[in-house]
C-alpha positions as CSV (number, residue, x, y, z in Angstrom):
1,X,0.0,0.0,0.0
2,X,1.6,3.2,-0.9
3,X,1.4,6.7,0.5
4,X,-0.5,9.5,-2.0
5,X,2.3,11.5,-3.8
6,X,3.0,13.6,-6.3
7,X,6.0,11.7,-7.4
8,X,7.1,8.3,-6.5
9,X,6.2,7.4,-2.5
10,X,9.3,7.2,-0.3
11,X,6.7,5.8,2.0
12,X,9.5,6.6,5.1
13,X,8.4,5.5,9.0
14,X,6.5,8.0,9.7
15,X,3.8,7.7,7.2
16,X,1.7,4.6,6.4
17,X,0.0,2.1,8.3
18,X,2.6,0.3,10.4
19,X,3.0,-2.5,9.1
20,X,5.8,-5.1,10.0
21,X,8.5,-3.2,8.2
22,X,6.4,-1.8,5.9
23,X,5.7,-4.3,3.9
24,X,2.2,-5.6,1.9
25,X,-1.0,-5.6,4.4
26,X,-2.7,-9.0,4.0
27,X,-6.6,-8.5,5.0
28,X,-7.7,-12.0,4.5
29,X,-5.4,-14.6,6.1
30,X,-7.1,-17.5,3.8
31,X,-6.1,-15.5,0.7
32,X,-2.3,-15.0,1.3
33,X,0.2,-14.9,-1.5
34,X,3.8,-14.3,0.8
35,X,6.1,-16.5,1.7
36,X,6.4,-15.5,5.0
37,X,3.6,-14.0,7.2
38,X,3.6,-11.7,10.3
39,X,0.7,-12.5,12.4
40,X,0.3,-11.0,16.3
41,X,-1.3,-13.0,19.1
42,X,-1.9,-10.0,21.7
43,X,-2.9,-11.3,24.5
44,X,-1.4,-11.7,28.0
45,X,-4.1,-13.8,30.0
46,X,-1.9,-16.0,30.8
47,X,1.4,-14.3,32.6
48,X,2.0,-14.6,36.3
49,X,3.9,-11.5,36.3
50,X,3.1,-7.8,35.6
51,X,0.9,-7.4,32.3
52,X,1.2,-5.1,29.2
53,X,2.4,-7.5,26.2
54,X,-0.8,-8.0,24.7
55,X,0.7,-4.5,23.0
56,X,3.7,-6.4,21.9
57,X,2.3,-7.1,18.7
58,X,1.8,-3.4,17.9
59,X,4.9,-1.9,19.4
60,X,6.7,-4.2,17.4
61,X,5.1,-2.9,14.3
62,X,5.7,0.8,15.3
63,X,9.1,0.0,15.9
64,X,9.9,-1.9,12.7
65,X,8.7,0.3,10.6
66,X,12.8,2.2,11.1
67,X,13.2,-0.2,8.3
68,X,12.0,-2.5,5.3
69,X,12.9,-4.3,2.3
70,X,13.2,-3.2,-1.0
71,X,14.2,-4.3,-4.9
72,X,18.1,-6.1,-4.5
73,X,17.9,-6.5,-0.6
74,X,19.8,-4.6,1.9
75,X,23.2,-4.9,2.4
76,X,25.3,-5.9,5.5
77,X,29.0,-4.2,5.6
78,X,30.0,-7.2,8.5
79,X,28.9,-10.1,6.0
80,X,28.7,-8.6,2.6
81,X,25.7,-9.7,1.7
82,X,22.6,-8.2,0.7
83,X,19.4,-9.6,2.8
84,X,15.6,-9.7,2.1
85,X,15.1,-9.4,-1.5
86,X,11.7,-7.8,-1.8
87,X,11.7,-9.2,-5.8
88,X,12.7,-12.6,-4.2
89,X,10.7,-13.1,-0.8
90,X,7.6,-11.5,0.0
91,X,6.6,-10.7,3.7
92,X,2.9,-10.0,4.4
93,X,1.1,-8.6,7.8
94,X,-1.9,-10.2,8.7
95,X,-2.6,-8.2,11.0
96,X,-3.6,-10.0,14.8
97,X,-5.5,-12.9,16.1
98,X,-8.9,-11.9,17.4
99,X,-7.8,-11.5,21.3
100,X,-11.3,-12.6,23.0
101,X,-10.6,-10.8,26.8
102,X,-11.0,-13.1,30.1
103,X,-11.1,-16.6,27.4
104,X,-7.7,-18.2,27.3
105,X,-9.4,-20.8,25.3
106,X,-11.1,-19.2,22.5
107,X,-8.2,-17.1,22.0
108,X,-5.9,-20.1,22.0
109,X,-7.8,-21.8,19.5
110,X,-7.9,-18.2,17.4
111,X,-4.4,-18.6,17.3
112,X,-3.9,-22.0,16.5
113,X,-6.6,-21.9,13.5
114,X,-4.6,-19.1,11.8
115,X,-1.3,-20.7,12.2
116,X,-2.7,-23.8,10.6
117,X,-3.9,-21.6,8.0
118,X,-0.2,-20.4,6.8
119,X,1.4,-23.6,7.8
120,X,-1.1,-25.8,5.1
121,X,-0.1,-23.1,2.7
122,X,3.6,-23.3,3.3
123,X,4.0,-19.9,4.4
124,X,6.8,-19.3,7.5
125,X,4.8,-18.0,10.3
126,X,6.1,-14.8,12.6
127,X,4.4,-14.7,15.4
128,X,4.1,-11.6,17.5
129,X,2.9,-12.0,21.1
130,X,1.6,-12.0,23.4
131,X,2.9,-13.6,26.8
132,X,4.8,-17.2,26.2
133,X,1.8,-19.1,26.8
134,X,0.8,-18.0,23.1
135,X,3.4,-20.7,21.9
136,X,2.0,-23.6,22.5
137,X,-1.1,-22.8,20.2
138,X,0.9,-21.7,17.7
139,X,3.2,-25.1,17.9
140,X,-0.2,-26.8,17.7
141,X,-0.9,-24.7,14.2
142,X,2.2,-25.8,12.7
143,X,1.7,-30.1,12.4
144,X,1.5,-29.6,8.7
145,X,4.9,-28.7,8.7
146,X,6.0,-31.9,9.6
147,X,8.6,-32.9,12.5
148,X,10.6,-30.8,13.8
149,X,13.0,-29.5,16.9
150,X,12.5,-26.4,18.7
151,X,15.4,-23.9,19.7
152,X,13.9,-22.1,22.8
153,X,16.0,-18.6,24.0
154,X,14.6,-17.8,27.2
155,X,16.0,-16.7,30.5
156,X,13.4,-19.7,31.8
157,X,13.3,-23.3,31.0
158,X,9.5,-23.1,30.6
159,X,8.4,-26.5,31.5
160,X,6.8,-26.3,35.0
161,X,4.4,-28.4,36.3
162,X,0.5,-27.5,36.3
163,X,0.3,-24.5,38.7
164,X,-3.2,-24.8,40.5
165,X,-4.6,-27.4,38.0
166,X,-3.8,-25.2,34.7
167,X,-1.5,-26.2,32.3
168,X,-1.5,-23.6,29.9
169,X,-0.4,-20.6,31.2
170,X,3.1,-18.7,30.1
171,X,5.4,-20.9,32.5
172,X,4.9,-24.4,30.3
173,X,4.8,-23.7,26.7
174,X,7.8,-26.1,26.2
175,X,6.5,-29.0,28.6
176,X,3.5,-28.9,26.6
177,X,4.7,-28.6,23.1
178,X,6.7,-31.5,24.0
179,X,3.9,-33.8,23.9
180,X,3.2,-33.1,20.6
181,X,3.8,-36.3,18.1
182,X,6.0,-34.0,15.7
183,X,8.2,-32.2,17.7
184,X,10.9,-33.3,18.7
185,X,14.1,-32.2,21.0
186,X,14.3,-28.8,22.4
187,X,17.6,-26.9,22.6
188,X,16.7,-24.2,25.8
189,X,19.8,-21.4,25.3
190,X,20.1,-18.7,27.8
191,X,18.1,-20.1,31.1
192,X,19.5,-18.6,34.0
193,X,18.9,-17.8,37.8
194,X,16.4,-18.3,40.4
195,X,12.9,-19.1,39.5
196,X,13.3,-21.1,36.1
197,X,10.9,-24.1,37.2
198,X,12.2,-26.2,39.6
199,X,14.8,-29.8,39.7
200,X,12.1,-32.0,38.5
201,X,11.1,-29.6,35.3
202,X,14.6,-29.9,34.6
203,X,14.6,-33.9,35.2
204,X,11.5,-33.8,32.8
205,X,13.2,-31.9,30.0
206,X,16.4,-33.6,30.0
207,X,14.9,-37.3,29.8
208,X,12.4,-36.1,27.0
209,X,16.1,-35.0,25.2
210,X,16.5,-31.9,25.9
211,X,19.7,-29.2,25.6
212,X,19.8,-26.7,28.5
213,X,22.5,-24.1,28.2
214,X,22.8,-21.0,30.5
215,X,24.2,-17.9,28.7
216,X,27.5,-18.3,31.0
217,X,27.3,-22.2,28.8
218,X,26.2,-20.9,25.8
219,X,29.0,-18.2,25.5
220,X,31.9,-21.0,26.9
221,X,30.9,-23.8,24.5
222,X,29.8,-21.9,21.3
223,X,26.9,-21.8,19.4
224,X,28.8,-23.7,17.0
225,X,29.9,-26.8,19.0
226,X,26.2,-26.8,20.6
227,X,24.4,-27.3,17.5
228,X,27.1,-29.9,16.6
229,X,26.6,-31.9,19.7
230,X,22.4,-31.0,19.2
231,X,22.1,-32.3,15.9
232,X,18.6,-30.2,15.1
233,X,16.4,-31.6,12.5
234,X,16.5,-30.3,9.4
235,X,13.9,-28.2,10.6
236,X,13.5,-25.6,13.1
237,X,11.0,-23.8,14.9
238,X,12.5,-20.6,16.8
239,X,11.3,-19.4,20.3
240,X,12.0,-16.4,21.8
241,X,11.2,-14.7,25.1
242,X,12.5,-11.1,25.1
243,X,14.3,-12.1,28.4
244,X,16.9,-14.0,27.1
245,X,18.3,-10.3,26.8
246,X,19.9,-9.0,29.4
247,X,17.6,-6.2,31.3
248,X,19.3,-3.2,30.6
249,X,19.1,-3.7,26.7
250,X,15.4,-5.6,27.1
251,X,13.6,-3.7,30.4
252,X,10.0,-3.6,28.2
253,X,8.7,-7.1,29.5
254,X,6.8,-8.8,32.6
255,X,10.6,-10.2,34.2
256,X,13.5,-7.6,33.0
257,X,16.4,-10.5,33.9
258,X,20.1,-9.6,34.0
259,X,23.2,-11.9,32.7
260,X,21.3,-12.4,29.1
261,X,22.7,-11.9,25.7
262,X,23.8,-8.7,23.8
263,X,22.3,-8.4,20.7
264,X,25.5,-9.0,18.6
265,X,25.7,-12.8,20.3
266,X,22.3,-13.6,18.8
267,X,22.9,-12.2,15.6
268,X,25.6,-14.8,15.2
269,X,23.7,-17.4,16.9
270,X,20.7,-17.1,14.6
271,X,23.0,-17.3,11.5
272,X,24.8,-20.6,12.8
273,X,21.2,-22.0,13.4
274,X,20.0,-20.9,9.9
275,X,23.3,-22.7,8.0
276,X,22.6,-25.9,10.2
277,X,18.8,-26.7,9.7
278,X,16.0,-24.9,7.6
279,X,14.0,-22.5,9.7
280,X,10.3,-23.0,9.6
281,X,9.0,-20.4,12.0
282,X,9.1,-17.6,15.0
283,X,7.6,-16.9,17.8
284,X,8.8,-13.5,20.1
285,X,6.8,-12.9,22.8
286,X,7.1,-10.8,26.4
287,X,7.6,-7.3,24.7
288,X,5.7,-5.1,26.9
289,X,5.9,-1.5,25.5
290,X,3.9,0.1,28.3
291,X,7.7,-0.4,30.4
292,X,9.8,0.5,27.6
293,X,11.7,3.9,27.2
294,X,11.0,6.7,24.9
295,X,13.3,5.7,22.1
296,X,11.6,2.2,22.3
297,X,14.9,0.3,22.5
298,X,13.0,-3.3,23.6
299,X,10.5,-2.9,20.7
300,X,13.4,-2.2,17.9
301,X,15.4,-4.5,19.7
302,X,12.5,-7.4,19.1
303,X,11.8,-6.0,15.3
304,X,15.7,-6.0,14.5
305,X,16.4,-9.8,15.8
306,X,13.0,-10.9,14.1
307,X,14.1,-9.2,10.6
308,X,18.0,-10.3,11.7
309,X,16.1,-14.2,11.5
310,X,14.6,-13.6,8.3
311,X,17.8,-12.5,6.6
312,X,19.6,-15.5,7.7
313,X,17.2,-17.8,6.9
314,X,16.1,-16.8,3.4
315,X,20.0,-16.2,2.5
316,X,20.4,-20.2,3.6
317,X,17.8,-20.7,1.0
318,X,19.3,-18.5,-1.5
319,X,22.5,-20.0,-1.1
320,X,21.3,-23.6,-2.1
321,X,19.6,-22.8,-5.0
């Protein structure tokens, strides 16, 4: 959609609807023509902490549109490499999942249905959220992708037991995605501290075959050894909680933690994943504008390592053809 002009539209941040990074509005999900979709899930019914991410979806937008891609891709000094092809790879926003307030349920289901939508289609979902509970759904959308393993960044593990009988709330994504026929391991990167589930959650993890890896790991071993000793499929879902980033680069979410990783370290982390196995989908959830600051550095930061994914992964592509 362009701006009206009397010459060609620049169609710069400030003007437009903000899109993901300005690219093609998609009003009918059943309709798409991309090859990847942006899709939000705003909703936060299901956090223990403080609340404010069911805006993610849209401060995530507002901050992505600092950027967006064009004819001949953008090019990267550090790499030399130009990323994002607009006449090779076409992005679409379709907009957010219908967020039904006080039902966990219907909402859940809202965001499994559209997943499933994209994923029968073979379009590479981005999901927006939300609080982490919204990624179980969307793991639930994505069977017709076939099987795959998860790589999970996230200060926490996120496979608690039931808390007061209910299973689905933003603590357990993991533990229940794990059940599901077609996934398989999980690779957890970046758990740290107190409060990341308890012995037996780890137990659980480990004997379903999981990878755990503390940033303090991550950053001994290498990214590079861990997926080498992982062995992902040769497909791979990506998970991230905004609080894998250390707090004072990431303060706009419901548990700010220190001792995460600087944005350079998953940069390289999410091009070593993209030359191992083919990525499939995103989910980024826990960005909480209403806490951010008034450049909003947690929003940009979320946009930038979403787009950062993208690049990476589509170059892989490229580079096999």
């Amino acid at each position: 959609m362009n701006n009206f002009s009397l010459s060609k539209p620049l169609n710069m941040a400030p003007t437009g609807i903000a899109t993901f990074a300005k690219t093609q509005m998609c009003q009918d999900i059943r309709n798409i023509d991309a090859d990847i979709a942006i899709l939000g899930a705003p909703s936060d019914l299901a956090i223990q902490g403080r609340t404010g991410c069911r805006l993610g979806p849209r401060g995530i937008r507002i901050a992505s549109t600092r950027f967006s891609y064009k004819p001949g891709g953008t090019y990267d000094s550090e790499r030399g490499k130009f990323y994002m092809d607009s006449d090779r790879w076409t992005v679409a926003d379709c907009g957010d999942v219908d967020y039904v307030p006080g039902d966990w349920v219907q909402t859940s289901d809202n965001i499994e249905a559209a997943v499933r939508i994209l994923a029968e289609k073979g379009v590479m979902p981005v999901v927006l959220g939300g609080d982490c509970a919204i990624g179980y759904p969307v793991i639930k959308g994505m069977e017709a992708a076939g099987s795959f393993d998860i790589i999970h960044f996230d200060a926490h593990l996120d496979w608690t037991k039931p808390v007061g009988g209910q299973k689905y709330f933003n603590g357990a994504p993991m533990r229940n995605a794990a059940g599901l026929r077609y996934v398989g391991r999980i690779l957890h990167l970046g758990v740290r501290g107190a409060g990341s589930s308890g012995p037996d959650d780890f137990a659980d993890a480990k004997a379903h075959g999981d990878m755990i890896y503390s940033v303090k790991q991550t950053r001994a071993a290498g990214i590079q050894a861990i997926l080498n000793e992982f062995k992902p499929d040769k497909k791979v879902f990506i998970a991230i909680d905004i609080d894998v980033m250390d707090a004072s680069c990431a303060r706009a979410t419901a548990s700010p933690m220190f001792g995460g990783f600087w944005y350079e370290e998953m940069a390289d982390m999410f091009e070593a994943i993209a030359g191992s196995a083919e990525i499939i989908g995103i989910t980024l959830t826990e960005v909480a504008p209403p806490y951010d600051d008034g450049v909003d550095t947690t929003a940009y930061l979320a946009a930038r390592m979403i787009s950062d994914i993208l690049n990476f992964a589509t170059k892989a592509k490229e580079e096999k053809e």
